[in-house]
C-alpha positions as CSV (number, residue, x, y, z in Angstrom):
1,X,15.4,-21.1,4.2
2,X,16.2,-19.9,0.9
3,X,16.7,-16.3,-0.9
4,X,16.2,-14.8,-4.6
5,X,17.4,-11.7,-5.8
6,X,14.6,-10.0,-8.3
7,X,14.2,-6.8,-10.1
8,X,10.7,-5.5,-10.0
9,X,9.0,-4.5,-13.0
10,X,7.2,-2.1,-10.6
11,X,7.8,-0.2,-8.5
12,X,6.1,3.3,-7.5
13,X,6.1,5.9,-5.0
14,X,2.8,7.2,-4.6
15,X,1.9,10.3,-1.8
16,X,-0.1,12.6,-1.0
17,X,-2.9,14.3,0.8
18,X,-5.3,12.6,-1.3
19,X,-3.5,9.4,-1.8
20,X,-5.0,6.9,0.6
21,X,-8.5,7.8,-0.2
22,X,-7.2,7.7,-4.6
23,X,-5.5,4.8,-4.2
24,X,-9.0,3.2,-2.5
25,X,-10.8,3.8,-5.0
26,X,-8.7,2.4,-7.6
27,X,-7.0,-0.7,-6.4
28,X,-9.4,-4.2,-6.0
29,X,-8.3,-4.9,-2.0
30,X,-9.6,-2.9,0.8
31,X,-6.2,-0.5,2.1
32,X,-7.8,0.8,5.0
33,X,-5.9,0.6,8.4
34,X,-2.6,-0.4,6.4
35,X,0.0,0.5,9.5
36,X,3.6,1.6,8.3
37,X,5.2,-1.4,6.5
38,X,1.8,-3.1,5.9
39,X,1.4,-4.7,2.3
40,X,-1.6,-6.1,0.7
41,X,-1.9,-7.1,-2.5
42,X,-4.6,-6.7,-5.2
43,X,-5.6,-5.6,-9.3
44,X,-5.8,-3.0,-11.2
45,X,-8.7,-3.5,-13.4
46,X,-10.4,-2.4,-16.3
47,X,-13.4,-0.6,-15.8
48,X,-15.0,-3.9,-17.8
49,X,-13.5,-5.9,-14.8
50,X,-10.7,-7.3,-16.9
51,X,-7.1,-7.4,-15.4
52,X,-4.5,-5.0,-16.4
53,X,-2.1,-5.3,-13.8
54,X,-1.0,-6.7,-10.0
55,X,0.9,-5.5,-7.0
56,X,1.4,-5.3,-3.9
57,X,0.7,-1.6,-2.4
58,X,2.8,-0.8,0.9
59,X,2.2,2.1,3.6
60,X,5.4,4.0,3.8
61,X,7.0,5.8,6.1
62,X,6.3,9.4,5.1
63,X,2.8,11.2,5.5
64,X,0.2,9.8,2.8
65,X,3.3,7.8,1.6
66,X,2.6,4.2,-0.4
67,X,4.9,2.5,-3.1
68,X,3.1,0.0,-5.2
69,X,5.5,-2.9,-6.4
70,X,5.2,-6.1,-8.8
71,X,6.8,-8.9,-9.8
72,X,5.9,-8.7,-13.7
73,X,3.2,-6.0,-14.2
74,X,4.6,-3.5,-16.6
75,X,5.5,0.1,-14.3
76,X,3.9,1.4,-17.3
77,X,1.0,-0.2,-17.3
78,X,0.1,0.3,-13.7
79,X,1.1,4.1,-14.5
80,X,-1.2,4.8,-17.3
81,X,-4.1,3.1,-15.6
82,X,-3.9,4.7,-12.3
83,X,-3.0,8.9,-14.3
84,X,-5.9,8.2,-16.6
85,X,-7.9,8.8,-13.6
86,X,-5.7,11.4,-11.0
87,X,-8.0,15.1,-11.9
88,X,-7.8,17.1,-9.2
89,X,-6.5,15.1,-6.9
90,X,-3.7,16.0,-5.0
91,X,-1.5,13.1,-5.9
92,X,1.9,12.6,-6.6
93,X,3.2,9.5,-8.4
94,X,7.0,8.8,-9.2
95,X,8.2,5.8,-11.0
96,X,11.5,4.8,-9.0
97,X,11.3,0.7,-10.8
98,X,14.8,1.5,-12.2
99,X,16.3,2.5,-9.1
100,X,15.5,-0.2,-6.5
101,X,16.1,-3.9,-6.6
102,X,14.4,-7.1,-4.4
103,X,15.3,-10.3,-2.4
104,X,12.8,-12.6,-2.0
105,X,13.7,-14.9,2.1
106,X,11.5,-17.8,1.9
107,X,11.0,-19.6,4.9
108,X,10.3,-19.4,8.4
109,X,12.1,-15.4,8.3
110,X,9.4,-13.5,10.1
111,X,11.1,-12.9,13.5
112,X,14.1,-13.3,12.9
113,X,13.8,-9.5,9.8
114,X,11.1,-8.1,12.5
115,X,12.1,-4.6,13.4
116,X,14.7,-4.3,10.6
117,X,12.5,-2.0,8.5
118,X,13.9,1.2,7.0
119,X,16.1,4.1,8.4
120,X,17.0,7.7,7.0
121,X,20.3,7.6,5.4
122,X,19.6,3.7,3.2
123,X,15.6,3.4,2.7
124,X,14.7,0.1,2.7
125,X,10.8,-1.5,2.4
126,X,10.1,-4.8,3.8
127,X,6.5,-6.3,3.4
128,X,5.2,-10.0,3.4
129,X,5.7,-11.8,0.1
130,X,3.6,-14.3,-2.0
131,X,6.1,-16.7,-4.1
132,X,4.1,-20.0,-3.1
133,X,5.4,-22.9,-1.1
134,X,4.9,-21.2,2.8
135,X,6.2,-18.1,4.5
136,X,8.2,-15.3,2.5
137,X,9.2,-11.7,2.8
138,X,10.3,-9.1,0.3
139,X,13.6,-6.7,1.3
140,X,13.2,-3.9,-1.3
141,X,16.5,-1.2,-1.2
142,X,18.0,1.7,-3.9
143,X,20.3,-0.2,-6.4
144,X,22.4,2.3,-4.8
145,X,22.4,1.6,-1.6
146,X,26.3,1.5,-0.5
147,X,25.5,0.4,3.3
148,X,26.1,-3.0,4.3
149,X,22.9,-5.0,4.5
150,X,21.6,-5.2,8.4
151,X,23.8,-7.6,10.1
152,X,21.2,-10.0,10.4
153,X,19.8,-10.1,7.4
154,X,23.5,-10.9,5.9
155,X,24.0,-13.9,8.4
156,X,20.5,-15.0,7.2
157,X,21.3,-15.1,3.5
158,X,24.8,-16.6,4.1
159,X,23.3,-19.7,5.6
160,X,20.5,-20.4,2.6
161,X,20.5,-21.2,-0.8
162,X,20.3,-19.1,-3.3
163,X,17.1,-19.7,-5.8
164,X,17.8,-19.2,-9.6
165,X,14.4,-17.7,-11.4
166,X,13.8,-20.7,-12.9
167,X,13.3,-22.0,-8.9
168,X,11.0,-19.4,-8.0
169,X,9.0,-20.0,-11.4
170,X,8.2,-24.0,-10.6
171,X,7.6,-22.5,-6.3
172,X,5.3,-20.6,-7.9
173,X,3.6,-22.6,-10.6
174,X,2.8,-25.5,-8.0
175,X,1.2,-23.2,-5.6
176,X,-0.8,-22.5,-8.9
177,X,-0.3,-18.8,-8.5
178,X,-0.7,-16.5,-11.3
179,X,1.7,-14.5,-13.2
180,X,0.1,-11.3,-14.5
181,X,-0.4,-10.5,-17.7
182,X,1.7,-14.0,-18.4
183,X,-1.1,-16.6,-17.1
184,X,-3.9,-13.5,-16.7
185,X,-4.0,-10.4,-18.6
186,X,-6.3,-8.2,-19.9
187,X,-8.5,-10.6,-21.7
188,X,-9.3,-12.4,-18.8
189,X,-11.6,-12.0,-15.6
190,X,-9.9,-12.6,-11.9
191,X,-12.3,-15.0,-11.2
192,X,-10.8,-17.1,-14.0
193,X,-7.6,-17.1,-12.4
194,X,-8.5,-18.2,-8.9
195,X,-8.0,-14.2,-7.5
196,X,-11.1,-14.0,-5.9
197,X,-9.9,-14.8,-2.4
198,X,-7.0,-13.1,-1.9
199,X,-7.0,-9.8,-4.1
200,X,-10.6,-8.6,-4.3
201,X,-12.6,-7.2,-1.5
202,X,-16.2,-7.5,-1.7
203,X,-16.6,-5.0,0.9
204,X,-14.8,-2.3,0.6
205,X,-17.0,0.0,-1.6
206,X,-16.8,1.2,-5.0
207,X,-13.4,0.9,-7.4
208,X,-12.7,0.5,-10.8
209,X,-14.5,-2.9,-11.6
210,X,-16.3,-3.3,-9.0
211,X,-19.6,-4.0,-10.0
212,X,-18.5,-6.7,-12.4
213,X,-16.8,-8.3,-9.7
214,X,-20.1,-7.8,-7.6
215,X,-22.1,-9.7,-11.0
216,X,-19.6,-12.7,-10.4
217,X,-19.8,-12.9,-6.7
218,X,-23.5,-13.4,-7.6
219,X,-23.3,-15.9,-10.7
220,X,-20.9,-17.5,-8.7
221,X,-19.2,-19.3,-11.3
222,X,-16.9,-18.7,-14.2
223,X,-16.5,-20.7,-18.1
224,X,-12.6,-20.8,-17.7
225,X,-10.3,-21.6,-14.9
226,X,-6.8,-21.3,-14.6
227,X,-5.3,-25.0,-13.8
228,X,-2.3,-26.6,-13.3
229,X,-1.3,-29.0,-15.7
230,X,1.7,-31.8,-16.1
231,X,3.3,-33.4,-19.3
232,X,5.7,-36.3,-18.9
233,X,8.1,-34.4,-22.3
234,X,9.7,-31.6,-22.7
235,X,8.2,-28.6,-21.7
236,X,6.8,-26.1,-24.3
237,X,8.8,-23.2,-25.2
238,X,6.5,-21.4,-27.7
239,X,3.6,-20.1,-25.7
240,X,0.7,-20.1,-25.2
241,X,0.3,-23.4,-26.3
242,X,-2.8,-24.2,-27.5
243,X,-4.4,-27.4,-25.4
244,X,-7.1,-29.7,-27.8
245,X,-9.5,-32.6,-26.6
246,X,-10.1,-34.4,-29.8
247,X,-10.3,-32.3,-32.4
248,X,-11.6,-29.6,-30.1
249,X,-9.6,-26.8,-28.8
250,X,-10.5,-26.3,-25.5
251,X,-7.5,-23.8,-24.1
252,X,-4.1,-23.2,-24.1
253,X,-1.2,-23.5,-21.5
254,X,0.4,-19.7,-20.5
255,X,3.5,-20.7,-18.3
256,X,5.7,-24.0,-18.0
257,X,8.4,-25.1,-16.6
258,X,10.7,-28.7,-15.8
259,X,10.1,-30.3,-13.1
260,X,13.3,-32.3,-11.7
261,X,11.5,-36.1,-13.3
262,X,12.2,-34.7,-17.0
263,X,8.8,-33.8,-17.2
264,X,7.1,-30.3,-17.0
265,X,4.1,-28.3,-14.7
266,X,1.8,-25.4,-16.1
267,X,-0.6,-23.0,-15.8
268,X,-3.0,-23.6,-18.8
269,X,-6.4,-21.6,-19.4
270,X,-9.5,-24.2,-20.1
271,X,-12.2,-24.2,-21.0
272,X,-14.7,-25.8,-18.3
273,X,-17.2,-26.3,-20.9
274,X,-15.8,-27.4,-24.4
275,X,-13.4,-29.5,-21.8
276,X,-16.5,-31.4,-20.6
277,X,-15.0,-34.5,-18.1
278,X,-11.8,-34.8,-19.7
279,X,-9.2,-35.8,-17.3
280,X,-5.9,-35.5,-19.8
281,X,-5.8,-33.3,-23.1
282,X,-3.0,-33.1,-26.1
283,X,-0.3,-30.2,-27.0
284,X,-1.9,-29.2,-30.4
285,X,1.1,-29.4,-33.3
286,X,3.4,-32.2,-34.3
287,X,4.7,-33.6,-30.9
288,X,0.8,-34.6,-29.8
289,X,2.2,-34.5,-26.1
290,X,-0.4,-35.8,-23.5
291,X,-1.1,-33.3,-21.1
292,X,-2.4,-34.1,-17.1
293,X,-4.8,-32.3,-15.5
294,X,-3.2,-31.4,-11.3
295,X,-6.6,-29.8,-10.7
296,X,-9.9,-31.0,-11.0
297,X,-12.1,-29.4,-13.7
């Protein structure tokens, strides 16, 4: 088992008469028959399909209660794209990102933090996680928070390790799961980034985006994908890195980090097409660094 302390760079509370049935229409996963601590997580889209933000969107405690958290979506940007479209709603949002903090338990945690949950005097949300290599929960709690962490969650933490961010990046880059907007932003479909399957519902009924995502479903394939790529050098620092076959530029690498052999794993953007069969391409610039494909094109 392992643990990582995080900030979020979201995180909302959201409530409401109205804000199941608001928050349905807006986010890409169904959120219907979310029990009390039940997460999912999903996209905000644009209404051209493209993807603004992530996160994960939890049913509190209180009466129409949900708080909508993410690891790197802007609080901001999630904001602005769900007020453009609150009229007479009656929804309340609050944006409380400053004033709560995360730990991340990897591992096989689920019955041993089952029942911990949240009480009156600290509020604390717990919901299943999605770091990459196996199980994990999130412990959200108030930066504030002056009570002693449950007992068993302390005797839990005090027998793992400790993962720096760097950790969690390469966790997360080998389970080839996307940072957003880092690896898949706002010019990109979630198709191209392999979101298909776990945060878009192709049931659910109408939300922002939908019927793009409905035009996908149907084409049922994409130009670009989101891949994992290797280099055996250092890893780039200035990115994106643009990725070249030849003298073709065929995409561009969005998030790297070192892997413990001195080499490097990515997430690069390609081109399916103007990649054609290629099975390795080159780091444009002066170092020329080969670059591995991990997935197939």
């Amino acid at each position: 088992m392992a643990f990582h302390r995080w900030k979020p760079t979201a995180w909302l509370r959201i409530y409401g008469e109205d804000a199941a049935a608001f928050l349905q229409g807006q986010f890409t996963n169904d959120l219907r028959g979310l029990a009390v601590g039940d997460g999912r997580y999903g996209l905000w889209l644009s209404v051209k399909g493209k993807v603004l933000a992530d996160s994960f969107v939890i049913r509190g405690a209180g009466k129409g209660e949900f708080w909508v958290g993410s690891y790197f979506s802007p609080a901001a940007v999630i904001r602005e794209r769900l007020e453009g479209y609150i009229i007479a709603d009656d929804v309340t949002m609050v944006d409380e990102t400053e004033a709560w903090t995360g730990m991340s338990l990897l591992g096989e945690v689920g019955e041993q933090i089952a029942g911990l949950g949240a009480d009156n005097e600290s509020p604390r949300v717990f919901f299943r996680g999605r770091r990459g290599g196996g199980e994990g929960f999130e412990v959200m709690s108030r930066v504030d928070d002056g009570a002693v962490l449950p007992a068993r969650l302390a005797q839990l933490t005090s027998m793992a390790d400790e993962l720096t961010a760097e950790e969690m990046a390469r966790r997360r880059i080998a389970a080839g799961i996307p940072a957003v907007p880092v690896d898949v932003g706002p010019g990109d479909l979630p198709n191209e980034a392999g979101l298909e399957a776990e945060a878009i519902s192709y049931t659910k009924g109408c939300y922002l985006g939908q019927e793009v995502m409905a035009r996908l479903k149907s084409m049922g394939q994409v130009r670009r994908r989101l891949l994992r790529v290797r280099g055996a050098g250092a890893a780039p620092t200035e990115l994106p890195a643009a990725l070249v076959a030849g003298e073709r530029r065929v995409g561009e690498v969005r998030s790297a980090v070192a892997e413990g052999n001195g080499g490097w794993i990515g997430l690069a953007m390609i081109s399916l097409i103007a990649a054609g069969g290629a099975t390795e391409l080159t780091l444009a610039g002066p170092s020329e660094q080969k670059v591995g494909l991990v997935d197939p094109l």
